[in-house]
N, C-alpha and C positions, 0 to 999 in steps of 0.2 A: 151298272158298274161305273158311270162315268160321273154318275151323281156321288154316290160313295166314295170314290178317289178325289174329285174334287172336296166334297166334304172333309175328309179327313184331312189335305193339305191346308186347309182355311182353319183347319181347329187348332194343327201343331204350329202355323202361323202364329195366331193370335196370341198362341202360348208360348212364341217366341216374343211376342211384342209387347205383352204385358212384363215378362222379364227384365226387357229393356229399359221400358217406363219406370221400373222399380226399383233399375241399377241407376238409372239417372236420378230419378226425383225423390226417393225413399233417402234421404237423409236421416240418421239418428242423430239427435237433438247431445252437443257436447255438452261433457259436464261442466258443470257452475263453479264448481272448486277445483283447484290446479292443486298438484301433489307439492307439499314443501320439500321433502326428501325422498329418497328410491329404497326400497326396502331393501335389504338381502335377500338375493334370489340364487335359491341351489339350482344349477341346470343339471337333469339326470340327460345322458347320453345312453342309451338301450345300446349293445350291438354284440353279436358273434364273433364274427371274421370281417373285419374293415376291408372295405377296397382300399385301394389306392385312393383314391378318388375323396373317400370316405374320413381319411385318414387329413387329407386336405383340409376337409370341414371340421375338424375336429382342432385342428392347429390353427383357425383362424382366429387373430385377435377381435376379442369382445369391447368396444370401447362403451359400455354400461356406464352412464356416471352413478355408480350405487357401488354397492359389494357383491360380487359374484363367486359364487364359489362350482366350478367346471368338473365335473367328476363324469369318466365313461364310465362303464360298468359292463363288463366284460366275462366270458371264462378265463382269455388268457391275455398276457401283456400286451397293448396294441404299440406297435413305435410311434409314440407320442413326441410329436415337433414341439409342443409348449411345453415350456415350464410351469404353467399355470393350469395346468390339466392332470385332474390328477384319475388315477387305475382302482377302482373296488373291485374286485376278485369277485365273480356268480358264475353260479353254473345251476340254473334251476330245473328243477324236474315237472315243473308246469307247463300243460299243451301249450300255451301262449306263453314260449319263452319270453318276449320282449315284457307281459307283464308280470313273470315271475322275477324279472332284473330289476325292472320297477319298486315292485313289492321287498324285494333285499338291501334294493339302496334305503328307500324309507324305512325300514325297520331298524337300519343299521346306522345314517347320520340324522335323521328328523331329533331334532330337541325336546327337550321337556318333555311335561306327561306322559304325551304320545310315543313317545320312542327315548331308545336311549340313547345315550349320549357317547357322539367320539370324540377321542382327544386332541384332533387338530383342528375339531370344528368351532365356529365360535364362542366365546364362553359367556358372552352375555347372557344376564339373566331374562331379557327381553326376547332372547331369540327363540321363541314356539310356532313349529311349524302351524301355520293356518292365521297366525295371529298377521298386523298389515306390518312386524319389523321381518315376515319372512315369505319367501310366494318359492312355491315351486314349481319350476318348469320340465316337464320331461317332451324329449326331441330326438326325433331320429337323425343316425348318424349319416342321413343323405345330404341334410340339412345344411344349407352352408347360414350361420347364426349370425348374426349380428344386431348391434347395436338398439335398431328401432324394433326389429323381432322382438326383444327382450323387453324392451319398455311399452310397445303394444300391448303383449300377453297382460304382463304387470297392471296396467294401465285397468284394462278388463274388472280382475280381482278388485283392484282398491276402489272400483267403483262398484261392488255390489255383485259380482258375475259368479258362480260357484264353480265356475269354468268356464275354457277357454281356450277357442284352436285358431291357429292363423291357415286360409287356404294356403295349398302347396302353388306355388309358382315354377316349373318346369323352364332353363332356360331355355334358347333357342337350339333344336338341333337341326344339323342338314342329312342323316340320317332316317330313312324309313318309318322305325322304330320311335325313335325319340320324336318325331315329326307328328307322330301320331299320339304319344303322351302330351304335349305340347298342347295339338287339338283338344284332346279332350277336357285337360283339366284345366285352360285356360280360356278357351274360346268356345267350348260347346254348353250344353245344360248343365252337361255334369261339372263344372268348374261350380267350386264350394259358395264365392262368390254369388252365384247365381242360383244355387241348393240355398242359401240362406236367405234369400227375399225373393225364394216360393216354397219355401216348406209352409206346414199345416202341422200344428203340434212338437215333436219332437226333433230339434232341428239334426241336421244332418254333417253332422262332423267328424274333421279328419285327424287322425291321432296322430301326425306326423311332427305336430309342433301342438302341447297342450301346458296349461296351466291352469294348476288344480288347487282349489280350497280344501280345507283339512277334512269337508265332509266329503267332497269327490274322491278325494286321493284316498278314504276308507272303501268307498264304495268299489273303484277303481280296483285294487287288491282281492276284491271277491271275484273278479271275474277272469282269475289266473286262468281256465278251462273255458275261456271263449275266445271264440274267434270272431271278432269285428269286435272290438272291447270300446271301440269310439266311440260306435252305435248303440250299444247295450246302455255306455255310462249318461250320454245324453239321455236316454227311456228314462232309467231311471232318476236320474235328477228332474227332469222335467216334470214324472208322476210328483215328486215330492213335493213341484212348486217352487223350484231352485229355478235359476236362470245361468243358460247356457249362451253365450255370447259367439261371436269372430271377430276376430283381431282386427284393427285397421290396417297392418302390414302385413306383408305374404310371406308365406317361409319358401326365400329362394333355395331350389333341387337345382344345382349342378348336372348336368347328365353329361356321358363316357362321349365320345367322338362316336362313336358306333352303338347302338342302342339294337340288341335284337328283336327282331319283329316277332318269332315266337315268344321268347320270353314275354313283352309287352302282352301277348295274349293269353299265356299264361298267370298271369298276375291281373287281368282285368274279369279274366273268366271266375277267379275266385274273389275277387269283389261281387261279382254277381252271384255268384255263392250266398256269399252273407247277406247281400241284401236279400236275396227270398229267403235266408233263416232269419232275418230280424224283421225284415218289414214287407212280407208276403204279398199283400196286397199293392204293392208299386210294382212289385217285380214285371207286370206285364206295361206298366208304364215307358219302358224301355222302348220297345220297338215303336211305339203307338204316338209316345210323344218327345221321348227323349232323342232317337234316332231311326225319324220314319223317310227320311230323304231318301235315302239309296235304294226302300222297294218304290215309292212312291214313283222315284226316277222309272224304274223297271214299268209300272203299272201303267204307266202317263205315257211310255214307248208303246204299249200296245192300244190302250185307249185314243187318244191320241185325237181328243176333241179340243176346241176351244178352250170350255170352260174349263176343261182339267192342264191345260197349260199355263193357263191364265194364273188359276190357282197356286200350281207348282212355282210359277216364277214369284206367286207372293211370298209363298214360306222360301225360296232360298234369297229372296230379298230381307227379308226378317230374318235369318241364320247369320246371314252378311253381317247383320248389323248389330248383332249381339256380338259375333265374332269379333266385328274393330271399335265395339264399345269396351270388351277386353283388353285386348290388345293391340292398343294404337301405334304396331311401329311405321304405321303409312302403308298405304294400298289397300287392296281390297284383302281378307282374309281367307281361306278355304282349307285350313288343315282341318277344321270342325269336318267337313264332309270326310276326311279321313278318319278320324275321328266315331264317327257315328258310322263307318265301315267295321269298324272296331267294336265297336258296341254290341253291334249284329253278330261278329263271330265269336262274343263273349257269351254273349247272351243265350246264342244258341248252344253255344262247350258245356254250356252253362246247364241248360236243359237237359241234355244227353248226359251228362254226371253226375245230376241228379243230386243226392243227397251226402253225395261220397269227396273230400276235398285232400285234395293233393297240399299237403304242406310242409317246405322243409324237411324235403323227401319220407314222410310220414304219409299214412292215409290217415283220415277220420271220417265217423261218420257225425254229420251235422243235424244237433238236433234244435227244440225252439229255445231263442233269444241266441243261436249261434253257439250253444254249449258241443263242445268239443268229445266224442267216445274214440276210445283208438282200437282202430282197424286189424286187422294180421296184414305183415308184407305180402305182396304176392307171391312170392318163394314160400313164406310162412304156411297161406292158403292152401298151396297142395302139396 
C-alpha cells in the first residue's frame, strides 16, 4: 500500500513538472512577417438572457485598430449601453442553442458566396468571410473583450491557424465558488494554458473566445446537436490536418461578487460529461493525474510512512509551482487544491449521471462525439 501511494504521488508530480518545464521553456517560435493592416473582424456575441454583469461585457469599448463590427445575437433586445453594438433577433431550435445563434448570424451577415449579404454590412467587394480582409470571432457574453483579445485571436488566423481560442482567465474572487473557478482554470491542470502544452493529438479547447476560418465556421454549424462543440470542432479539424492554435492573450471572465458553490458544481459536472462523451479514454485521467491530491492527502493520513510523505510533499511542491507559474500575484498559491476538491465532486456527479446531462433545464441523453437526444421532463416521464 505504501509503495502504490508513494508511486502514484511521484507520477502526478512529475506530471506536474513536466508541465511546468513546458509552460516556461516551450516557446513558439514568432512569426517572420508583421501584419500591415487588421482585417475586419465580425465579433458574434452568442447569449439568452444577459446578466447584469454580461451586459457590462458587452458595452465595453473595443479599442481594435482595424474595423469591427459588434453584433449579440439574441432572442430578445438585450439593453445595449453601446452604440456600437448592434441586436440580430435568434431564437434557434438547436439542442446547442449558443451554436444555433452562431449558425444564424453566419448565415445572415457572412458576405459573398458563402452567405448572403446584409445591408448595413460592408459593401466591399473584398469583404468574403474566410478570406485575410475578414476573420470571425465568436465570444461568449461572459467575456469581458478587449483590444489584445481581438488581435490575438486575429493574429492566429493570418498566420495559418484554421482556428482559434484564447484560455478563459477567471478574475479574482473572495468568494467560495468563484475561488474555486479561479483554481481550476487558472492555476490547476485543467487551466487551457496547460491543456495546450500536454495534449497529444487533438488539442483541447475552449469555445469561450474562438476564431474561425471559413472551413471551421462550416464545420462548426454541423455540430448544432452537440454538446462540447469546442471539443468536437478541434477532432475534427485536427483529423483533417488543419491546425488548431491558443491565443497569446486570455479572455478575461468577470465573475458576480458572489459565485455559487453549487452552481460551479453544477457546470463542472457537465464538462465531465462531455469529456467522457468526446474523449473516453481521459475521463479516468481526472482523479489519477489531474486531481489526485485530496485522496492521496487521505491515503498518506493512514499510511503514514516516510516514503509516502516524502512523496506527497513532492507533488504538492510541484502543484505549488505550476499554480504561481500561472498566477503570479505573489505568495504562494493553493486555490488549485480547491480546485482539484472540485474536480473530485465533478467527476464523481459525473459518474453517477452517467449518460444523462442536465441542460438549460432540458435532459439529454449523451451520445458518441457529445451528440445531443432529448429526454422527456420528469413530469413528462410519469
Amino acid at each position: 500500500m505504501s509503495t502504490f501511494v508513494a508511486t502514484w504521488a511521484i507520477v502526478a508530480g512529475l506530471f506536474s513538472a513536466v508541465a511546468v518545464y513546458r509552460l516556461r521553456f516551450w516557446k513558439r517560435a514568432e512569426p517572420q512577417q508583421r501584419l500591415r493592416r487588421r482585417p475586419h473582424v465580425l465579433l458574434i456575441r452568442p447569449v439568452d438572457a444577459p446578466t447584469p454583469l454580461e451586459l457590462e461585457n458587452l458595452a465595453t469599448p473595443i479599442d481594435y485598430p482595424g474595423e469591427l463590427t459588434h453584433v449579440v445575437v439574441s432572442p430578445f433586445r438585450p439593453r445595449l449601453a453601446s452604440a456600437n453594438v448592434r441586436w440580430l433577433a435568434s431564437d434557434p431550435l438547436t439542442r446547442n442553442r449558443k451554436v444555433g445563434h452562431i449558425a444564424y448570424a453566419l448565415a445572415t451577415l457572412r458576405t459573398g458566396p458563402q452567405g448572403p449579404r446584409e445591408e448595413t454590412m460592408d459593401e466591399r467587394p473584398d469583404a468574403l468571410h474566410g478570406t485575410v480582409d475578414q476573420v470571425v470571432l465568436c465570444v461568449d457574453a461572459d467575456v469581458r473583450v478587449d483590444a489584445a483579445l481581438v488581435t490575438a485571436l486575429v493574429d492566429e488566423l493570418q498566420h495559418g491557424a484554421a482556428a482559434a481560442s484564447a484560455a478563459p482567465r477567471p478574475d479574482v474572487s473572495e468568494s467560495m465558488g468563484g475561488r474555486c473557478v479561479r483554481g481550476l482554470l487558472v492555476q490547476s491542470h485543467h487551466a487551457f494554458e496547460v491543456l495546450d502544452v500536454m495534449s497529444a493529438g487533438a488539442p483541447a479547447i475552449c469555445g469561450k473566445a474562438l476564431a474561425l476560418s471559413a472551413v471551421a465556421a462550416d464545420e462548426l454549424v454541423k455540430l448544432s446537436n452537440c454538446i462540447g462543440e469546442d471539443l468536437e470542432l478541434a477532432a475534427v479539424l485536427h483529423d483533417k490536418g488543419l491546425s488548431v492554435t491558443l491565443a497569446k492573450a486570455t479572455a478575461r471572465v468577470p465573475q458576480p461578487a458572489a459565485v455559487r458553490l453549487s452552481g460551479v458544481v453544477e457546470r463542472f459536472t457537465r464538462w465531465m460529461q462531455v469529456l467522457r462523451a468526446h474523449r473516453g479514454a481521459l475521463f479516468p485521467s481526472i482523479p489519477l493525474l489531474f486531481a489526485p491530491t485530496p485522496a492521496l492527502m487521505v491515503l498518506a493520513s493512514i499510511v503514514a510512512t516516510p516514503e509516502v510523505a516524502g512523496a506527497l510533499s513532492f507533488l504538492v511542491a510541484a502543484r505549488i509551482t505550476l499554480a504561481n507559474t500561472q498566477d503570479n500575484r505573489g505568495g504562494l498559491r493553493f486555490e488549485w487544491l480547491m480546485a482539484e476538491v472540485l474536480l473530485w465532486a465533478a467527476w464523481l456527479n459525473a459518474l453517477k449521471q452517467g449518460s444523462t446531462v442536465q441542460w438549460r433545464g432540458r435532459r439529454f441523453a449523451l451520445k458518441a462525439g457529445g451528440r445531443m437526444e432529448a429526454l422527456p421532463s420528469s413530469g413528462e416521464a410519469s
